[in-house]
C-alpha positions in Angstrom: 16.4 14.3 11.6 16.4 12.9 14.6 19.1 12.0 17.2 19.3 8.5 18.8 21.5 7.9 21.9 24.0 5.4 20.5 22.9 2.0 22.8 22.8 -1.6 22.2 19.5 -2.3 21.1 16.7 0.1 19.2 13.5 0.0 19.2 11.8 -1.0 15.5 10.0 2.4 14.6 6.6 2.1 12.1 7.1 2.3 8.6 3.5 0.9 7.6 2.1 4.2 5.8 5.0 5.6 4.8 6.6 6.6 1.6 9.6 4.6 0.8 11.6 7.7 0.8 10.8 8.5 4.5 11.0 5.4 5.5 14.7 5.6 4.6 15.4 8.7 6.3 13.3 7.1 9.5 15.2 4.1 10.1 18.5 5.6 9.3 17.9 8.2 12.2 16.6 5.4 14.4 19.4 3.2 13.8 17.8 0.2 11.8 18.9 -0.8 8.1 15.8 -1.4 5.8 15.6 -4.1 3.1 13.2 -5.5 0.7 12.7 -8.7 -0.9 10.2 -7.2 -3.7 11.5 -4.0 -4.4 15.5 -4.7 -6.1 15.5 -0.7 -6.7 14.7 -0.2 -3.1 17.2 2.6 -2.9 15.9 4.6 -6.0 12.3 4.3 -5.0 10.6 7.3 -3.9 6.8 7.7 -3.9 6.0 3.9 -3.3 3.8 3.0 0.1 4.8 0.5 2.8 2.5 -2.0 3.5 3.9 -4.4 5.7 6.9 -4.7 7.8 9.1 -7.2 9.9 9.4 -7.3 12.8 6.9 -5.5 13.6 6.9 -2.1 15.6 7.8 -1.5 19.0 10.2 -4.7 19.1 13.4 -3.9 20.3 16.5 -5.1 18.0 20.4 -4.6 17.8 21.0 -1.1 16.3 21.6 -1.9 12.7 19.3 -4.6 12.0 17.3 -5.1 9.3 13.8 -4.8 8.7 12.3 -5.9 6.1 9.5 -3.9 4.7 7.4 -5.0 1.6 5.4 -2.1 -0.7 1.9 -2.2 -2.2 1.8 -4.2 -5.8 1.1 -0.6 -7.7 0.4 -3.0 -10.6 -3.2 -0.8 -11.4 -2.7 2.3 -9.7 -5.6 1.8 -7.5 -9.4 2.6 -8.6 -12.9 1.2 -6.2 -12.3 -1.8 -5.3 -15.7 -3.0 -4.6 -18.1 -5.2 -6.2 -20.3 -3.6 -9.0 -23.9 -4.6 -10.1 -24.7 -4.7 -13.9 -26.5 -1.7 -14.6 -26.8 2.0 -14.0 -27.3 3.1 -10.5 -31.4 3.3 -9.4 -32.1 7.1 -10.0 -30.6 7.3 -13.1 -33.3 4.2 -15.1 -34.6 5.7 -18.3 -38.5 5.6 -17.7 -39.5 3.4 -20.8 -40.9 0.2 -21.4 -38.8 -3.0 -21.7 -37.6 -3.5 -24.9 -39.9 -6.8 -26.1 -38.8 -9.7 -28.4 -37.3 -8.2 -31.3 -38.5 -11.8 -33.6 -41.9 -11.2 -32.3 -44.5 -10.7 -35.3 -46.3 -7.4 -34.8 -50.3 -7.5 -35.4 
């Protein structure tokens, strides 16, 4: 834990990237008070990532502000999240013909 020299004003430290839980710890040694607006069970939360914060590093503030910190929507629990193309990939193509017209008549 670290030890802040009890001034005025503090310095907002980065919690983008961090687990809820040490983003807790970090701005109660720092001197800042963390809230969020999408999170009601803020204080029980644990394992959930910040993704955004306000105001923003760096910016000094009165020690025992708040910052308000917002966490990623977990509503999947992540996955690729890029476009896909119907189909298997190139390499992997069975080597037979199309299939034809199944109503075709056969002669």
């Amino acid at each position: 834990m670290r030890i802040t020299p009890k001034s005025f004003e503090v310095r907002v430290p980065r919690f983008v990237g961090l687990m809820s839980v040490d983003a807790r710890e970090t701005a109660e040694a720092d001197g800042v008070t963390l809230v969020s607006p999408d999170r009601p069970d803020f204080p029980l939360t644990v394992v959930d990532y910040v993704v955004r914060q306000y105001p923003p590093p760096g910016v000094k503030v009165p020690r025992g502000a708040a910052v308000t910190v917002w966490f990623e929507s977990g509503d999947d629990g992540g996955g690729v999240r890029e476009p896909r193309r119907g189909g298997p990939p190139p390499g992997l193509r069975r080597a037979l013909d199309e299939p034809g017209d199944p109503f075709a008549v056969v002669r």
